[in-house]
VEXTOR-624115 format. One line per 2 residues: number of its first residue (from 1); their letters; for each residue x, z, y of C-alpha. Coordinates in nm, 3 decimals, padded with zeros to 5 digits. Each point is the difference from the previous one (the first is absolute). Layout:
// VEXTOR-624115
NUM> a> X:Z:Y; ...
// end
This chain:
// VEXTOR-624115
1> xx> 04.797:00.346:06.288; 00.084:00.315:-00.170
3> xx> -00.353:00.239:-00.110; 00.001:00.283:00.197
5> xx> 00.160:00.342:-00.165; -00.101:00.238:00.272
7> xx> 00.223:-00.066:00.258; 00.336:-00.024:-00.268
9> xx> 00.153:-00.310:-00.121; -00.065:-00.081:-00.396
11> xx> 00.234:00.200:-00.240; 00.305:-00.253:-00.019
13> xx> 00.177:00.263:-00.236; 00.355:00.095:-00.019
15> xx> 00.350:-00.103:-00.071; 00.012:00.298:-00.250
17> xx> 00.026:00.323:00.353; -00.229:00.185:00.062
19> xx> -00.344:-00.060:00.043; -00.030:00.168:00.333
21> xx> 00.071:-00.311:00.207; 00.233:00.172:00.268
23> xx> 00.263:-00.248:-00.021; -00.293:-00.328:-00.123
25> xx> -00.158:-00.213:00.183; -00.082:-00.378:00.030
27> xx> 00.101:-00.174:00.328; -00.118:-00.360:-00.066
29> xx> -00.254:-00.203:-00.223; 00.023:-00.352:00.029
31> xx> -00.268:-00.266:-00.099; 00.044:00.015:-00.363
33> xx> -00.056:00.373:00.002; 00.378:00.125:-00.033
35> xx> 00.081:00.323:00.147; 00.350:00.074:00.104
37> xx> 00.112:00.359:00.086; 00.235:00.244:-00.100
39> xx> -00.075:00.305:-00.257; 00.190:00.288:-00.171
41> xx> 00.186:-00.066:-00.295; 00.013:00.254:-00.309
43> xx> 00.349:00.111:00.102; -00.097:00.071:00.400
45> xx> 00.130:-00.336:00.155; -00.253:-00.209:00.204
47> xx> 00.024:-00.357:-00.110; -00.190:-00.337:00.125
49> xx> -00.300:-00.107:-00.187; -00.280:-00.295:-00.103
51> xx> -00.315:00.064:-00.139; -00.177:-00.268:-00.139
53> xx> -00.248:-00.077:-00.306; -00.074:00.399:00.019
55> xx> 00.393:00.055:-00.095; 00.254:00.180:00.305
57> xx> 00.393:-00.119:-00.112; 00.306:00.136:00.166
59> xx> 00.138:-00.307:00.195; 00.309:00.108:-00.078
61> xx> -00.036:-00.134:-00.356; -00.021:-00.327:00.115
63> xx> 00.383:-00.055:00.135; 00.281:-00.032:-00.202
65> xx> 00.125:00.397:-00.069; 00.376:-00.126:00.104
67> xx> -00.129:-00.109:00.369; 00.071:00.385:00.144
69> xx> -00.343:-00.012:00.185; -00.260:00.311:00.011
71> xx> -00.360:-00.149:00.096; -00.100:00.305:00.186
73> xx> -00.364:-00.164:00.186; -00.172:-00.315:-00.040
75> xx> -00.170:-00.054:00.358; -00.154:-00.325:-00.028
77> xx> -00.110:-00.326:-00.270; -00.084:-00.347:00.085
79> xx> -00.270:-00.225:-00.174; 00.335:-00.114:-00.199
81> xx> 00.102:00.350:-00.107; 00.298:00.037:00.214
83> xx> 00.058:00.342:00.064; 00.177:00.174:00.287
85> xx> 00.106:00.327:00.024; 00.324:00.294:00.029
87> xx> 00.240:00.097:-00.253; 00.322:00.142:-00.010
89> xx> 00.314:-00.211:-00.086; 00.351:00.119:00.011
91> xx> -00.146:00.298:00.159; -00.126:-00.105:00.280
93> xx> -00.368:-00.066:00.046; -00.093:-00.452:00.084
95> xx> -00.286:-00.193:-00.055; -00.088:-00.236:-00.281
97> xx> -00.188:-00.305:-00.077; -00.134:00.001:-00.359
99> xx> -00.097:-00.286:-00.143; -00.070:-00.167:-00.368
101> xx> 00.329:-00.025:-00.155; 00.062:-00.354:-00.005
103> xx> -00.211:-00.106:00.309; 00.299:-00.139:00.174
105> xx> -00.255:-00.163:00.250; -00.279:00.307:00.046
107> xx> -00.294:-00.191:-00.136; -00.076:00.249:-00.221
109> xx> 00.085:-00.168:-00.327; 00.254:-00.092:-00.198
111> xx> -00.015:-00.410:-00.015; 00.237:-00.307:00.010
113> xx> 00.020:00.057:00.342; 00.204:00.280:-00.018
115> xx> 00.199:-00.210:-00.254; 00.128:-00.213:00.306
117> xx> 00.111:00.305:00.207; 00.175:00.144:-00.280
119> xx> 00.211:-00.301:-00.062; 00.029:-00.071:00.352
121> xx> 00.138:00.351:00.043; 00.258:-00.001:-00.321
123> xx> 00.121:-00.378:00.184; 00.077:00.178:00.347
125> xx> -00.253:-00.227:00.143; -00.243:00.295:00.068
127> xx> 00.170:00.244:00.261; -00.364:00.218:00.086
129> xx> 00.122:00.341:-00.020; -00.339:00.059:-00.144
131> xx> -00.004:-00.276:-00.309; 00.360:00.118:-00.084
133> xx> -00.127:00.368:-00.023; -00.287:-00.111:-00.252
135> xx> 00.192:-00.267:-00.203; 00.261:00.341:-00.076
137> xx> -00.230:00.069:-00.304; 00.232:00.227:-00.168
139> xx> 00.084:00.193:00.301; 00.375:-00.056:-00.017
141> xx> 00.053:-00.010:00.378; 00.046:-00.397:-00.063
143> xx> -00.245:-00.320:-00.132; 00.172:-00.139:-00.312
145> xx> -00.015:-00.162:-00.331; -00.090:00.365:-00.137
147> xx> -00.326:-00.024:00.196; -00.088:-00.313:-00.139
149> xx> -00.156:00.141:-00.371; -00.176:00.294:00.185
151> xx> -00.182:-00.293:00.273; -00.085:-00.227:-00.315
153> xx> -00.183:00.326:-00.167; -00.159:00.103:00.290
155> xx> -00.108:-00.381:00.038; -00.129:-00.053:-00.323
157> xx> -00.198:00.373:-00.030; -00.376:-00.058:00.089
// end
């Protein structure tokens, strides 16, 4: 439970806009006491956040820069810290579905689990639209041997 502030939510800060809050707010906490919303950024845009441990970071700085998405909202997170929400790709506004980079199976870590989709994906033997998505580390539009030494970092960082 969150202490009561007089009818307002705690101060979860800023992604560097201003500190009016007309374009902030939090749409989800999950268990573990993330919040996901969206917030101004210093140069006007509204971009997807996560606030946790008393720190709000732009989700935005958690894809690779070369994948073309804007993370506009972040409307939900699950007890695993997947994250849906809107952004704008090519233009046009979708949905997404972040999770850890690395969780090719959604269980929140990064594990040798995740070791046997990736390989199964990179053999063809793994045809989820989903796993093939995740196991594209780099973001090249395509899982392949250059997403192999990005998955082995994000594997061995605690």
């Amino acid at each position: 439970l969150l202490p009561d502030f007089g009818g307002r939510g705690p101060d979860l800060g800023t992604l560097g806009g201003s500190a009016s809050g007309y374009n902030d707010w939090a749409n989800a906490i999950n268990d573990s006491g993330q919040v996901v919303g969206q917030a101004q950024t210093t140069d006007g845009a509204v971009h997807a956040f996560l606030w946790q441990n008393g720190v709000m970071s732009d989700l935005n700085n958690r894809i690779p820069a070369n994948c073309g998405w804007v993370l506009t909202e972040a409307t939900d997170i699950n007890a695993g810290g997947a994250i849906v929400g809107r952004g704008i790709i090519n233009g046009e506004e979708h949905g997404f579905l972040l999770r850890l980079l690395g969780d090719l199976d959604g269980d929140g870590d990064v594990d040798l689990d995740d070791v046997n989709v990736f390989v199964s994906v990179l053999l063809g033997q793994d045809t989820n639209p989903a796993h093939i998505a995740a196991a594209d580390i780099d973001c090249s539009g395509t899982p392949d041997g250059l997403d192999i030494q990005p998955f082995v970092n994000l594997l061995l960082t605690p």
